[in-house]
C-alpha positions as CSV (number, residue, x, y, z in Angstrom):
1,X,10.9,37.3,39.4
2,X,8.5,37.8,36.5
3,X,7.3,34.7,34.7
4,X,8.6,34.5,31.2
5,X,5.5,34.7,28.7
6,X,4.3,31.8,27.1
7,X,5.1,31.5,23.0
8,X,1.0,31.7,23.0
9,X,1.6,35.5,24.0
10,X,5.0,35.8,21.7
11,X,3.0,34.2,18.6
12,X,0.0,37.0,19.4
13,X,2.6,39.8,19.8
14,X,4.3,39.0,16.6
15,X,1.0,38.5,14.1
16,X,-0.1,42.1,16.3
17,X,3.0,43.5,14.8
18,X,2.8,42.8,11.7
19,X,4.6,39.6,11.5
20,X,3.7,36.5,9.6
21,X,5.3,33.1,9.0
22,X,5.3,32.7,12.3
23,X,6.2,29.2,13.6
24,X,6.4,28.5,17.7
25,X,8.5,25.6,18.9
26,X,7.4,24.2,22.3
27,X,10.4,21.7,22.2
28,X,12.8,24.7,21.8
29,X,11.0,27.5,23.8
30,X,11.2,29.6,20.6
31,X,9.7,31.2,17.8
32,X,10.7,31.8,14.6
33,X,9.5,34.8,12.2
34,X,9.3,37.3,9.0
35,X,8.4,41.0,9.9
36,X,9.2,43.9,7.7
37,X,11.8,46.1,9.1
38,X,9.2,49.5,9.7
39,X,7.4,47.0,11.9
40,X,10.6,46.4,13.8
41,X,10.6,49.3,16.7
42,X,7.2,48.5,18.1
43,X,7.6,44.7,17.9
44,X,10.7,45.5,19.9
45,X,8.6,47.7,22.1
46,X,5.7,44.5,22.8
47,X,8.8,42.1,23.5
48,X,9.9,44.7,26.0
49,X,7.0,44.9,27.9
50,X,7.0,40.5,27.8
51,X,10.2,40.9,29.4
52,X,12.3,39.5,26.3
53,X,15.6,42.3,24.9
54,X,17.8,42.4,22.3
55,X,20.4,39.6,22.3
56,X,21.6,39.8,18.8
57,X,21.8,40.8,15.3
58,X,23.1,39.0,12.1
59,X,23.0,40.1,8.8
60,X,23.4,38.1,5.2
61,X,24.0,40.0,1.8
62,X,21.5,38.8,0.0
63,X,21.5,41.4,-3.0
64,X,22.7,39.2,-5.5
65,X,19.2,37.4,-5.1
66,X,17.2,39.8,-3.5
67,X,18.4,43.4,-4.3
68,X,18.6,44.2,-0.4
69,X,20.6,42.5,2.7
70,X,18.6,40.0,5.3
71,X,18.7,41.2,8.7
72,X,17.9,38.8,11.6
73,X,17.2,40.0,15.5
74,X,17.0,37.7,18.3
75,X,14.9,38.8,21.5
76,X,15.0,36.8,24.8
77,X,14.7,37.3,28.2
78,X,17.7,37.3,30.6
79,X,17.4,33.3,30.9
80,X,17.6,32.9,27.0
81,X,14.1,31.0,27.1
82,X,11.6,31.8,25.7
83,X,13.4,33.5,22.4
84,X,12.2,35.4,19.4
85,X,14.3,34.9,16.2
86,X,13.1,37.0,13.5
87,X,14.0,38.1,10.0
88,X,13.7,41.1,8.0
89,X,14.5,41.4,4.3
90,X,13.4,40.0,1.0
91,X,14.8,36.5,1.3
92,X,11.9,34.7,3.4
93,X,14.0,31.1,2.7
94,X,16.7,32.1,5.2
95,X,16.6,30.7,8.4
96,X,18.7,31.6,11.2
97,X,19.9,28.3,13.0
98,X,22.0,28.2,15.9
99,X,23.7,31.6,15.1
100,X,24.2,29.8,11.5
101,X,22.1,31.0,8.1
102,X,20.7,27.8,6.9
103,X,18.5,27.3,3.6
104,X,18.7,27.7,0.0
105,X,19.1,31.2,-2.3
106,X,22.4,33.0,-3.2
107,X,24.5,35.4,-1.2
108,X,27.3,35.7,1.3
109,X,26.4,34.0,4.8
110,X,28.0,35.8,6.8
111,X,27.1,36.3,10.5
112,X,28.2,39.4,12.8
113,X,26.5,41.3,16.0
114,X,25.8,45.1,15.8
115,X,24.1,47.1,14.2
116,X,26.9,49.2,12.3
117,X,27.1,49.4,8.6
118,X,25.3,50.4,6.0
119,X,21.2,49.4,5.0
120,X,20.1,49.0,2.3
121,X,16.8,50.7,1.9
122,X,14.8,47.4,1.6
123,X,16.0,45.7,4.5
């Protein structure tokens, strides 16, 4: 079994990226982010090769604030530690809290998995 990378290497990956606002919690195993969605494939391709996939996808209409929806990814490995939460989309108050949107703005807070739907084009 591989050894699950260390939020040092997740942190680096990220800011490589593209990413910023990047916060790593030791306590949690986890690190939270902001990347904008172009960026998105070839962070996906760096947490790949860490060992860390997909796990889910929620999505918030933020338009009414923002003009475009917030889309939020979570990566992990198989064991669910370490994990990757990050966001994509104007609205860089939203946090994504246990599966939950947390934080201040306007717009609907609602949570799904998938990918379906429509984009809008700055998300």
């Amino acid at each position: 079994m591989t050894a699950a990378p260390g939020l040092d290497a997740l942190t680096q990956a990220i800011r490589d990226a593209g990413g910023d606002e990047v916060v790593g919690d030791a306590a949690s195993s986890a690190v939270d982010c902001r990347l904008p969605a172009p960026s998105l494939p070839a962070l996906a391709d760096r947490l790949s090769a860490l060992g860390l996939e997909p796990q889910w996808i929620a999505a918030a209409d933020t338009r009414a604030a923002s003009g475009a929806f917030t889309l939020a990814y979570r990566f992990a490995p198989p064991t669910h530690r370490p994990a990757v939460t990050l966001r994509s989309g104007p609205t860089a108050r939203r946090r994504v809290t246990a599966g939950r949107w947390a934080g201040g703005g306007e717009g609907g807070g609602g949570v799904g998995g998938g990918g379906g739907g429509r984009r809008s084009a700055g998300a």
